[in-house]
C-alpha positions in Angstrom: 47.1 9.7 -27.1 44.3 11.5 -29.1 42.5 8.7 -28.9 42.3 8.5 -25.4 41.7 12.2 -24.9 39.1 12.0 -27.5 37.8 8.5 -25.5 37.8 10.4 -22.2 35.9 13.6 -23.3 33.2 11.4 -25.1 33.1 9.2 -22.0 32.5 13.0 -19.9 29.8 13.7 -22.6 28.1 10.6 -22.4 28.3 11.2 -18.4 26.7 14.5 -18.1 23.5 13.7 -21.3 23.0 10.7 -18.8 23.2 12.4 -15.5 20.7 14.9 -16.6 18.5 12.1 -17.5 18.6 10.8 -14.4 17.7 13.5 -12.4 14.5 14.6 -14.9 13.1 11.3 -13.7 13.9 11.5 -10.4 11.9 14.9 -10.0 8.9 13.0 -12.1 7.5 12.3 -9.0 7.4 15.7 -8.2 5.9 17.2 -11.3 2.9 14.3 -10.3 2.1 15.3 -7.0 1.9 19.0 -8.2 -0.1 18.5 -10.9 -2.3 16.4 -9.2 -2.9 18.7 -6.7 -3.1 21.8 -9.1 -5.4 19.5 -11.2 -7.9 18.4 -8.6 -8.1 21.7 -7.1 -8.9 23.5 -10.5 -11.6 21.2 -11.3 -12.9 21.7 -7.5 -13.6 25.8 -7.8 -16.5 25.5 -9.3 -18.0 24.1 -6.1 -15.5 25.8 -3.6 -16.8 29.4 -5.3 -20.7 28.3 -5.5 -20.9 26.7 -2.2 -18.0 28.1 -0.2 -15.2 25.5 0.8 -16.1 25.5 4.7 -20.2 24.7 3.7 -18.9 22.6 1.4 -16.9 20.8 3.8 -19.0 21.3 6.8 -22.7 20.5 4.8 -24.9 18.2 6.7 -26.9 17.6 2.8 -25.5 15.0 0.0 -28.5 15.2 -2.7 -26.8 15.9 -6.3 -30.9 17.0 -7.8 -31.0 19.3 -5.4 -28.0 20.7 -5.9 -27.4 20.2 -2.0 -23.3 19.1 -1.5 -22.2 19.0 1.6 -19.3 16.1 2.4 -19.3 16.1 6.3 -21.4 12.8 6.5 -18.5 11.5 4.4 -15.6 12.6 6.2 -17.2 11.5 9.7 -17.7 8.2 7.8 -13.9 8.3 6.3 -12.4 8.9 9.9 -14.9 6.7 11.4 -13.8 3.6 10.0 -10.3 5.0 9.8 -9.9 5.2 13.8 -11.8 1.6 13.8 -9.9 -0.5 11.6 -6.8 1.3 12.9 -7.5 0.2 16.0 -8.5 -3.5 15.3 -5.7 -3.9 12.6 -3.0 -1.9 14.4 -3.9 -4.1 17.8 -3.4 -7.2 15.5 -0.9 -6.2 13.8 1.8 -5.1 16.4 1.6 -7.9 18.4 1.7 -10.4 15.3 4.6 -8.6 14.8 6.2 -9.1 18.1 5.1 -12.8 18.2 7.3 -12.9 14.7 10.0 -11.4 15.0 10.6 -12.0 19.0 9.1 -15.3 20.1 8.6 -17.4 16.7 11.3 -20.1 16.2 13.3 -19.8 12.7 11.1 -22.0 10.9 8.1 -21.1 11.6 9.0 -17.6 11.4 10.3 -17.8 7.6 6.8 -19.3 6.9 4.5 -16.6 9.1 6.2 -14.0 7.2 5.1 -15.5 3.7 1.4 -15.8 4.9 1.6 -12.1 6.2 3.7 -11.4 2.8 0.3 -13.4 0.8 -2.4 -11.4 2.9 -1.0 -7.9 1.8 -0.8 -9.1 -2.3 -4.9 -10.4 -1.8 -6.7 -7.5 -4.2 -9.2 -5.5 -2.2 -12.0 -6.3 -4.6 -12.0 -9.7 -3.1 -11.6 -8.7 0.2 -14.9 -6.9 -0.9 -16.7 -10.1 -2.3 -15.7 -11.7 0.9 -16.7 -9.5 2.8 -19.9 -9.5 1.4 -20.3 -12.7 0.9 -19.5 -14.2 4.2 -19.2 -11.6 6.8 -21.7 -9.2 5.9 -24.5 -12.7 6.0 -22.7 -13.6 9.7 -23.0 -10.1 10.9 -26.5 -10.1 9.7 -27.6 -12.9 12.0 -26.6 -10.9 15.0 -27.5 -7.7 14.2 -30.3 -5.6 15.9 -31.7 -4.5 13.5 -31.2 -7.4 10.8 -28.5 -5.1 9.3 -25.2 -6.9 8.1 -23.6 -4.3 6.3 -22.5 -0.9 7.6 -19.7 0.4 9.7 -18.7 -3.0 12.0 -17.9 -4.8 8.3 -16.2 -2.4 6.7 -13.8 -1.7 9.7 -12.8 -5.6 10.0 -12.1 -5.4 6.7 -10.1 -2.3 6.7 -8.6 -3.7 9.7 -7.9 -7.1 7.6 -6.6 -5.0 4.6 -4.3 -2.9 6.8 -2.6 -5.6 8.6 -0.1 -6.7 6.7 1.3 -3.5 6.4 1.1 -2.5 9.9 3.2 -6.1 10.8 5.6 -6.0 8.2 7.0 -2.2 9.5 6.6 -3.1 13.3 8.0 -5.9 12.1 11.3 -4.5 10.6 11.6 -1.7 13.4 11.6 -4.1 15.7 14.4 -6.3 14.1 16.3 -3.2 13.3 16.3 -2.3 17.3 16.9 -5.8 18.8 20.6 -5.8 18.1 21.1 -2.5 20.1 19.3 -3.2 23.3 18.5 -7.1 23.9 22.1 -8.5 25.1 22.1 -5.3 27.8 18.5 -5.6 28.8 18.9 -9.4 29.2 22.5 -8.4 30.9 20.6 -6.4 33.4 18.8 -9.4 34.8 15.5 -9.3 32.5 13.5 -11.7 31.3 13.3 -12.6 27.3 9.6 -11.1 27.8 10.4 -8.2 29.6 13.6 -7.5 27.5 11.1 -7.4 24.2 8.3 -5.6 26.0 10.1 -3.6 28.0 12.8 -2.4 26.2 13.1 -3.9 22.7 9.1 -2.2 21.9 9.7 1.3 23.6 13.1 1.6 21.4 10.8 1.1 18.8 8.0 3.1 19.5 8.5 5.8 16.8 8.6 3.3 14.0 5.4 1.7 15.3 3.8 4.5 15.0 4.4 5.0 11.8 3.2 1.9 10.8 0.2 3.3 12.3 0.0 6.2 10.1 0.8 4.2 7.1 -2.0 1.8 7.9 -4.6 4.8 8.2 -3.5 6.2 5.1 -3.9 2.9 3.4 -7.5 3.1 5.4 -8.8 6.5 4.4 -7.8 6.2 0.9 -9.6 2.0 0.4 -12.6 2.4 -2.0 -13.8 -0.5 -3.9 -13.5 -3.1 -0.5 -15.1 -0.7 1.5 -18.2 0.2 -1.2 -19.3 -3.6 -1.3 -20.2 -3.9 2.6 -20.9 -0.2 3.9 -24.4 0.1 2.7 -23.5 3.5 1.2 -26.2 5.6 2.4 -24.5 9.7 2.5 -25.6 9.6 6.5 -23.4 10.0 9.5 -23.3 6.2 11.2 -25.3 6.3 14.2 -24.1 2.8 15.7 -21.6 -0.3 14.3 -24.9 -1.3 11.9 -25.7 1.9 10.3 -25.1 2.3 6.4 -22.4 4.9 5.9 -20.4 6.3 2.5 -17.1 7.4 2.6 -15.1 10.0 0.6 -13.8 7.5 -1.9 -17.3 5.5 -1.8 -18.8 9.2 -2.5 -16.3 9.5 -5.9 -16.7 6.1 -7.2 -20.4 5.6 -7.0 -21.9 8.9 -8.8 -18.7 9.8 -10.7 -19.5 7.6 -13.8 -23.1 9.5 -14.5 -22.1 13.2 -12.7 -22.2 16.4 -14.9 -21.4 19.7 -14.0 -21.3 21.2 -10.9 -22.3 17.8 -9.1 -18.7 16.5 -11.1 -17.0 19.8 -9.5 -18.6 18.3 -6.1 -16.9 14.8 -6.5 -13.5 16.3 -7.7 -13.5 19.0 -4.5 -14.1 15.6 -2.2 -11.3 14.1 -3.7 -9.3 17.4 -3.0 -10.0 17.1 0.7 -9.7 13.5 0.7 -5.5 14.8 -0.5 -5.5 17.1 2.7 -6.4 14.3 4.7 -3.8 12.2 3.2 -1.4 15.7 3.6 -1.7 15.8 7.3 -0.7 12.2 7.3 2.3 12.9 5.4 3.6 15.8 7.3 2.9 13.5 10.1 5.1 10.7 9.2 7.5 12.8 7.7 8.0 14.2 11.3 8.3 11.2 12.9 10.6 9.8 10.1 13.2 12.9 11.1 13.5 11.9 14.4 15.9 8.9 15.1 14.3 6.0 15.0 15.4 4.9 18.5 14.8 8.5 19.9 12.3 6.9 22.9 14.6 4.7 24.6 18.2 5.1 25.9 20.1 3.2 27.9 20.8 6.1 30.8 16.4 5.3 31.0 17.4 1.0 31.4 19.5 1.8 34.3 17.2 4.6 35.8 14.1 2.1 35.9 16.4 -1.1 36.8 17.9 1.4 39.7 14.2 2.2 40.4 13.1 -1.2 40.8 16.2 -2.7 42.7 19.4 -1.1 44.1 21.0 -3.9 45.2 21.6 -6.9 42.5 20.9 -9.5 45.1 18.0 -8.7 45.4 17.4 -9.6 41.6 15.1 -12.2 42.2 11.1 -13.5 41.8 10.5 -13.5 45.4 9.8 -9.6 44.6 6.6 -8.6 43.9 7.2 -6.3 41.6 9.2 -8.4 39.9 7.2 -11.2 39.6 4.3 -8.5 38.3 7.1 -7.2 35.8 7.4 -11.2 34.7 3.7 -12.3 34.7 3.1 -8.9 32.3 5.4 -10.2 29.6 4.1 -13.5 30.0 0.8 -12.2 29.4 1.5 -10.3 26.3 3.7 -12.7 24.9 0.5 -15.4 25.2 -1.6 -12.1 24.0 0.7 -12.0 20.9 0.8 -15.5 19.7 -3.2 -15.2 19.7 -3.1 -12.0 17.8 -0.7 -14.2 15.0 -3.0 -17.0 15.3 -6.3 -15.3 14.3 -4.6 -13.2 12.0 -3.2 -16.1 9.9 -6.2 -18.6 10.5 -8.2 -15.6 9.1 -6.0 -15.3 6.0 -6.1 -19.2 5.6 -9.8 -19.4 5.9 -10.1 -16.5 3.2 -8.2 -18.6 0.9 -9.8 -22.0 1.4 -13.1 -20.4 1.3 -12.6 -18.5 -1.9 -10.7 -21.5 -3.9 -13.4 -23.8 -2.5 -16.5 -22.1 -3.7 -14.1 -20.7 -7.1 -12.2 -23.8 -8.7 -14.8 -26.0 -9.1 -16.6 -22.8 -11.9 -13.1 -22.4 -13.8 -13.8 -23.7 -17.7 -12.0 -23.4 -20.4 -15.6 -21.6 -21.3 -14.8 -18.6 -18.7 -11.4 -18.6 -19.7 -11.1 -18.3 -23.7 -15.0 -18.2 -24.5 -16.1 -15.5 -26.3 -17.7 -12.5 -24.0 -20.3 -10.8 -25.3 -24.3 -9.5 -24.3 -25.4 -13.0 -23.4 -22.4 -14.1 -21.7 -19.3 -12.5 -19.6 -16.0 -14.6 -19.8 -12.5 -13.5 -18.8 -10.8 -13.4 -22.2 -11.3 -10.1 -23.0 -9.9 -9.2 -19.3 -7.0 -11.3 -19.9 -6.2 -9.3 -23.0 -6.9 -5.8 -21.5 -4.6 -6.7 -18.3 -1.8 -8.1 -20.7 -1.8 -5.2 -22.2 -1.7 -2.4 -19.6 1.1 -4.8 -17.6 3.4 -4.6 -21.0 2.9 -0.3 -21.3 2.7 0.4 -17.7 6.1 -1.7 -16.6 7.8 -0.5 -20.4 7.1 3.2 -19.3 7.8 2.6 -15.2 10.3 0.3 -15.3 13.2 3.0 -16.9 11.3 5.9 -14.9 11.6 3.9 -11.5 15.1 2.9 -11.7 16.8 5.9 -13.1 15.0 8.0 -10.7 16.8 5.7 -8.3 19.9 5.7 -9.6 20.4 9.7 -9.3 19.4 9.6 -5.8 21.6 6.9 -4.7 24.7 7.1 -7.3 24.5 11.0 -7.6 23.2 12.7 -4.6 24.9 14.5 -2.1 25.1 14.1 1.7 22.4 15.8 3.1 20.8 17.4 0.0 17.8 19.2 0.2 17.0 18.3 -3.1 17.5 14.7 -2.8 15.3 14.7 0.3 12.4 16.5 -1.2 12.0 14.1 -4.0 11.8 11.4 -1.8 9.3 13.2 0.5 7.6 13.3 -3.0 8.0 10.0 -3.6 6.4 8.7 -0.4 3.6 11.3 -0.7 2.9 9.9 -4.4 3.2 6.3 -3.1 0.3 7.7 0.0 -2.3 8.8 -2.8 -5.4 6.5 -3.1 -5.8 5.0 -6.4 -9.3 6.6 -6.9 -7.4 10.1 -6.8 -4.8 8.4 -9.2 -8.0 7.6 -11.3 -9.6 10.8 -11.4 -6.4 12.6 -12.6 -6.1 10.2 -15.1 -9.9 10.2 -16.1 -9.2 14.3 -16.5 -5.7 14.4 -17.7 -5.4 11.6 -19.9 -8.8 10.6 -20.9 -10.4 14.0 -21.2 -7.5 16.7 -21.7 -5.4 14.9 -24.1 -8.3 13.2 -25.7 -7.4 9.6 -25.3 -10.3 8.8 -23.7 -11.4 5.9 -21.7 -8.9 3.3 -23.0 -6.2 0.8 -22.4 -3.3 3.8 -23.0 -5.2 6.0 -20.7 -5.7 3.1 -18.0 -1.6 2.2 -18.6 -0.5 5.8 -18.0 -2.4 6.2 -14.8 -1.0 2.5 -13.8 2.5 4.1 -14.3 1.9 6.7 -11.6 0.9 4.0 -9.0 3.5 2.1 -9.3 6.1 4.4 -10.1 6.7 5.3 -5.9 7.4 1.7 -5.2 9.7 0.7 -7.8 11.5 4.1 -6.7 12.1 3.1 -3.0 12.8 -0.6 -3.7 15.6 -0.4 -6.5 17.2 2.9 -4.5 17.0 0.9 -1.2 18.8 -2.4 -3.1 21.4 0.2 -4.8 22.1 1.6 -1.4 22.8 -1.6 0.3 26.0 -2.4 -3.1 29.4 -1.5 -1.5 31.1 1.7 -2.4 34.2 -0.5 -2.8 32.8 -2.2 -5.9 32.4 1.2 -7.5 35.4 2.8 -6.5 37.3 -0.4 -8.3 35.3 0.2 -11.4 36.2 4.2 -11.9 40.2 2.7 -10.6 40.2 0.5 -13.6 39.2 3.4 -15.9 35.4 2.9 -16.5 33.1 6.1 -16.6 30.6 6.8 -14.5 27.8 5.6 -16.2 29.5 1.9 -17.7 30.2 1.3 -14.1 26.2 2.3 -13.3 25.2 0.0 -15.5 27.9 -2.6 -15.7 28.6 -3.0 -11.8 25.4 -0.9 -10.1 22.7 -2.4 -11.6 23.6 -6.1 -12.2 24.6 -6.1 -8.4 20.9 -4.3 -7.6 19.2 -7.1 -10.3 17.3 -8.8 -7.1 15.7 -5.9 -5.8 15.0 -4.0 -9.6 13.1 -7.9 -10.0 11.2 -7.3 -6.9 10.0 -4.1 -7.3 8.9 -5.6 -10.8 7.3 -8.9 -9.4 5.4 -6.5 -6.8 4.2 -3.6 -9.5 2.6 -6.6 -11.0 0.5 -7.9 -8.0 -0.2 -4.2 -8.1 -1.7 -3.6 -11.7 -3.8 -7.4 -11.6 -5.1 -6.5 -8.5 -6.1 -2.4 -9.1 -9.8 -1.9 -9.7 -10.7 2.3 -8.5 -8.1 4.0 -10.6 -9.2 1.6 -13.7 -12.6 2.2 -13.9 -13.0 5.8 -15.2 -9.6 5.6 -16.8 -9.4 2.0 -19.2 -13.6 1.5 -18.3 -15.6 -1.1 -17.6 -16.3 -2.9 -20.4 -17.2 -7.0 -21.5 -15.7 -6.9 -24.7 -12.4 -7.7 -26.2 -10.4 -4.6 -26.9 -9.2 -3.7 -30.7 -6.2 -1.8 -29.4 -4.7 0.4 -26.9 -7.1 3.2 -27.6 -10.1 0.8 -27.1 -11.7 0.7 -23.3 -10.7 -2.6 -21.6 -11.2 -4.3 -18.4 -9.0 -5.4 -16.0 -9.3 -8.8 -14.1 -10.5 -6.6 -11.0 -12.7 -4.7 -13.4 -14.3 -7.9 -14.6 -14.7 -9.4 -11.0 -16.3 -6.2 -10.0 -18.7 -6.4 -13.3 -19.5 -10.1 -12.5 -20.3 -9.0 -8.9 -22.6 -6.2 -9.4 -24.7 -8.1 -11.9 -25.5 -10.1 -9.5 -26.4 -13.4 -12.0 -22.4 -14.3 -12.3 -21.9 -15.1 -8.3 -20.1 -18.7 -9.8 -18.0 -16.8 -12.1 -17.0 -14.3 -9.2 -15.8 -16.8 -6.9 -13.6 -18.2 -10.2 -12.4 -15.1 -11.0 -11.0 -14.0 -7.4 -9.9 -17.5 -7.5 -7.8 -16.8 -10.2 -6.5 -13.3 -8.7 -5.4 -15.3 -5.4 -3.9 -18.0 -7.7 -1.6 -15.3 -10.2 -1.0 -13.8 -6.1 0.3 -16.7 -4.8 2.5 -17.5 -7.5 4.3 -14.1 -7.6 4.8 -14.3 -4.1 6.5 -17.8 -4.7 8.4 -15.9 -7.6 9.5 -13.2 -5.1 10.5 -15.7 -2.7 12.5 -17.1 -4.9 14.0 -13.6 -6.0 14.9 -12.9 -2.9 16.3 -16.2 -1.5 18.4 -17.3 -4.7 19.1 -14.0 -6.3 19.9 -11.8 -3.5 23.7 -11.1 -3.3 24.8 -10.3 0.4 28.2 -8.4 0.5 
């Protein structure tokens, strides 16, 4: 009997130590955003007091020896592109997304989705090198003015960059709505095209929208994609040709040399390159309180089919405005399998054209030689990114999932609390890695003396991928039956040994995902590493040496300038370790995956 009481009050003990260690990492992500924020803005009022923030903001005048700062050229550029690429990649992206999920047969759709799945895992530093490689030369041979970089490149690169993200989300709302409204729209005498266009899309049209927003976020924030083709010249764009800089373009380029008040200047451009990234939150966050089906009702169905026709015989396509209503949906539905064609013939041409030029250059000389002033070779950037993928998932991994486990096996029904860590959450996931490199450039590197090294580069590389490990393991826990826990704490477990005895081995499939995807995420992040882990061509001596990553390197062999082969191999090799981990998450997902 003592035994058991002694049992059950351990077992309470063991409950609450745990529970509170939950819940300090689930507010983690808050403590980052604030200190981000407080950081960035501290280090800005040097420039907000000598300038004044609106003159700052508003200053026609980027020249650093003339102690002239003024960031508006940069923000018209930032938005510029922004509306641009949104436009192109949100076009594209929507109605790949219909053609997917509405009009592609099973098959074909299972395979679509991979290519869209591969195009969001390609790193932007070879968008970049493609960009600059092939589109900038095309773009060159019909510009004006002989111009090839500018504005027009960067935006269909944006536009290429934000595309995945845009179809995947349309993609999902759309799913998500098709159950509720196809049979009665169908029922009501429409066509499968005008049931999709003209009911399933309006249900949807809150979470299209934000796709939107999440695709200009991912667009406002892009930096080292972006830097290769936009000329970079601090002037507002006068046409599709002009050089431009953006906000991020602005940081990355002088940040590396800066001093002083011109550093103060870089850091206050990151800080309104977070309000822009704010307003988008508070944007989505909006529309993400509304329901997501909000825009369409059924009373609004019968209104319009009452509108068109009060008398079901006269359903037919001898009507005019019928047979407008049907030739409409024919012509987007033709409008949205082009859309999915370019999009994925784009993606395949990308590939092809980077293994093409890249395989052939792959030695064992580039791979294991060693790297020094005569030579660059990829060892020491296979070290460095072994080692910041070992401390950043060791550190993110337990952060990520208990943060998730509090707010899925410990929160309450519509808890404040619980809701404003995940607005957190999404807001830390929103935050361009060259923000996430400049906190960690002046948190880690300078504040607590670390440096420009491995740890310091590993530590920022936690923060980015902390957000997405989050959402995916609370979104799998979420989705495991109550009914499997309830039996657990029946048969006399505690709370915890049925978390990690029932919870988690159920949730393994998604906890791997968010793993195989934090991965793409560190082998393909170049901005936040550069000023954090450096840029370096030598093999690091430990965690508190500077190292570079393989989008470091690829970046390094680019801007020489004499390692164009070695380029080409190395983004090869990106697109090669990208391929295979969306295999491996294929795989995840299709043989791991329990349904209930």
């Amino acid at each position: 009997m003592n035994n058991n009481i002694n049992k059950h009050i351990r077992n309470e003990i063991i409950d609450n130590i745990m529970k509170y260690i939950f819940f300090i990492c689930s507010i983690f992500s808050v403590i980052v955003v604030f200190s981000i924020c407080i950081f960035i803005f501290i280090y800005s009022l040097p420039i907000f007091k000598e300038t004044g923030f609106l003159k700052f903001v508003f200053g026609m005048d980027w020249s650093p020896s003339s102690k002239h700062f003024g960031i508006f050229p940069m923000i018209v550029g930032s938005v510029y592109i922004t509306i641009l690429s949104t436009l192109l990649g949100g076009g594209f992206g929507f109605f790949t997304a219909v053609y997917i999920s509405m009009f592609a047969p099973s098959k074909l759709k299972v395979i679509l989705s991979q290519v869209i799945d591969l195009l969001a895992g390609i790193p932007s530093i070879v968008y970049g090198f493609f960009g600059m490689s092939v589109l900038v030369p095309f773009l060159k041979n019909i510009s004006p003015n002989d111009i090839g970089e500018g504005v027009l490149a960067s935006s269909i690169i944006l536009a290429v960059m934000i595309l995945p993200t845009i179809t995947s989300i349309t993609k999902y709302n759309l799913e998500a709505v098709y159950k509720y409204y196809y049979d009665g729209a169908r029922a009501l005498g429409n066509t499968h095209s005008q049931a999709v266009f003209g009911v399933i899309v309006k249900a949807a049209k809150s979470g299209i929208f934000s796709a939107i927003v999440l695709g200009m976020g991912r667009a406002i924030g892009e930096t080292m994609a972006v830097m290769m083709v936009a000329g970079n010249a601090p002037f507002i764009p006068q046409d599709l040709f002009s050089y431009f800089r953006t906000m991020t373009i602005n940081i990355a380029l002088e940040m590396g040399y800066a001093t002083g008040i011109h550093r103060s200047a870089l850091i206050g451009t990151a800080f309104v390159l977070l309000l822009f990234i704010l307003i988008i939150n508070i944007i989505l966050s909006l529309l993400k309180r509304n329901n997501l089906y909000f825009s369409f009702s059924f009373t609004s169905l019968f209104k319009k089919n009452k509108e068109l026709k009060t008398d079901i015989n006269n359903f037919s396509f001898k009507n005019y405005e019928m047979k407008m209503q049907t030739i409409k949906g024919d012509m987007l539905k033709y409008i949205s399998i082009f859309a999915t064609l370019v999009s994925t013939l784009f993606l395949v041409f990308i590939v092809v054209f980077i293994l093409v030029r890249g395989l052939p250059h792959i030695t064992l000389n580039l791979l294991f030689g060693k790297s020094n002033n005569s030579q660059m070779t990829l060892l020491p950037a296979i070290v460095s990114t072994s080692m910041m993928l070992f401390m950043s998932l060791i550190i993110a991994i337990p952060l990520g999932v208990f943060a998730a486990i509090y707010l899925t096996e410990y929160s309450k029904a519509k808890s404040k609390l619980i809701a404003l860590i995940r607005i957190f959450t999404d807001s830390l996931s929103g935050i361009p890695s060259i923000v996430f490199g400049l906190f960690g450039m002046l948190v880690f590197a300078n504040l607590l003396g670390i440096g420009r090294s491995i740890l310091a580069g590993s530590l920022t590389l936690v923060l980015i991928i902390l957000p997405s490990i989050i959402r995916q393991t609370e979104e799998t826990l979420m989705s495991i039956p109550a009914s499997l826990r309830e039996g657990s704490l029946a048969l006399g477990a505690s709370k915890v040994r049925t978390i990690f005895q029932i919870v988690l081995p159920c949730g393994f499939s998604g906890i791997m995902t968010s793993v195989i995807l934090s991965i793409g995420r560190i082998v393909g992040e170049s901005a936040a590493l550069i000023y954090t882990a450096g840029a370096v061509r030598y093999m690091p001596k430990g965690y508190l040496s500077s190292g570079s990553s393989f989008s470091v390197m690829m970046w390094m062999f680019s801007s020489e300038g004499l390692y164009i082969n070695q380029t080409f191999a190395t983004a090869s090799i990106l697109l090669i370790m990208i391929i295979v981990l969306n295999a491996l998450l294929f795989f995840v997902n299709k043989k791991l995956k329990k349904d209930y």
